[in-house]
Each structure stands twice: as structure tokens, then as C-alpha cells.
N, C-alpha and C positions, 0 to 999 in steps of 0.2 A: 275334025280329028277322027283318028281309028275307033273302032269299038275297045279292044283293049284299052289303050287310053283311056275314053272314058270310065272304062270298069275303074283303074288304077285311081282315075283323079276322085268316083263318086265311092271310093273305098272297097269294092267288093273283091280286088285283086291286090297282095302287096305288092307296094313301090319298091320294094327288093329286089323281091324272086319272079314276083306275078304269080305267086301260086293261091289260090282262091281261100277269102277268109268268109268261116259261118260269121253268120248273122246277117242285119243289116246294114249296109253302108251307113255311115253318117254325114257322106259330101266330103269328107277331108280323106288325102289319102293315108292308110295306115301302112303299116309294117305289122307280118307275123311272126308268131312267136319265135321260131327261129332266128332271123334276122335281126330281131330285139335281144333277142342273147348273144349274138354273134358282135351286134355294137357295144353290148356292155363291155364283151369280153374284150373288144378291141380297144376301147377306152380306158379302161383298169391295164392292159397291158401298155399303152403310151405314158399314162401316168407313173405305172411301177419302171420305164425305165428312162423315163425323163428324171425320176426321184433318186436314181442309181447313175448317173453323171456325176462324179467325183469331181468339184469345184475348190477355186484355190485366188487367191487373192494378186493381181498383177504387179511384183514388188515396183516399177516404176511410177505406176497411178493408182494403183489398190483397188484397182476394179475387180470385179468379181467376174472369173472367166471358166469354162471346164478347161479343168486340166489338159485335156489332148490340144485343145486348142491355143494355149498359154502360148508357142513359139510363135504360131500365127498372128495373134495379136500384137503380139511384141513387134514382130518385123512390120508389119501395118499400119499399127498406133504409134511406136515410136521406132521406127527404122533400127531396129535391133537384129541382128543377122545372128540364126540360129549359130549352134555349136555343131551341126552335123557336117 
């Protein structure tokens, strides 16, 4: 392997950016702090809009579908041809 690589895999470079972390490696590679904030924030944002999917009950099998996709399933699940 390259020298970089090895910095990333024995930690002294994040698995991110590559941009150099103080201290000493620990053999695992890390992430810094940048990066660790940037997944949080990526994560809390898939969460808040996975949580913001407005769902609704499929009245021929009562499945539980998001709304936008309710005609989709219909025509799919049971050959039900939109209204459009």
C-alpha cells in the first residue's frame, strides 16, 4: 500500500478528508472532528425527514404506505389504475 494509506489505516490521517489528526494513532482509522460533525449532521437530517413522510393506511389491505406513493402501490399490489 501507499504511504498515505497506511497514515489513514494506522490513524494519523482522517478516513474522510485525509487531513492530519494530533496525537497518536491508535491502528484504527479515525475520522476528524469535522467530519464527525458533518455525519451527525447528515444523520439527524435523514432521520428528521424520513420522520416527515406523511403515511396513510392502504384502504384495500391496510398496509401502511407514504402517501405519495399510495397510487403506486395500488396499481402494483392490487392492479388498481390511478384516477389521473
Amino acid at each position: 500500500m501507499g504511504d498515505i494509506a497506511d497514515m489513514i489505516l494506522e490513524g494519523l490521517l482522517c478516513e474522510g478528508c485525509g487531513a492530519y489528526i494530533d496525537g497518536d494513532g491508535d491502528g484504527v482509522p479515525r475520522r476528524c472532528g469535522d467530519c464527525e460533525r458533518y455525519d451527525q449532521q447528515d444523520a439527524r437530517s435523514r432521520s428528521a425527514a424520513k420522520a416527515a413522510a406523511p403515511k396513510t393506511n392502504c384502504p384495500t389491505c391496510n398496509r401502511r404506505v407514504k402517501l405519495a406513493g399510495l397510487a403506486d402501490h395500488q396499481r402494483d399490489a392490487h392492479g388498481i389504475k390511478g384516477t389521473t
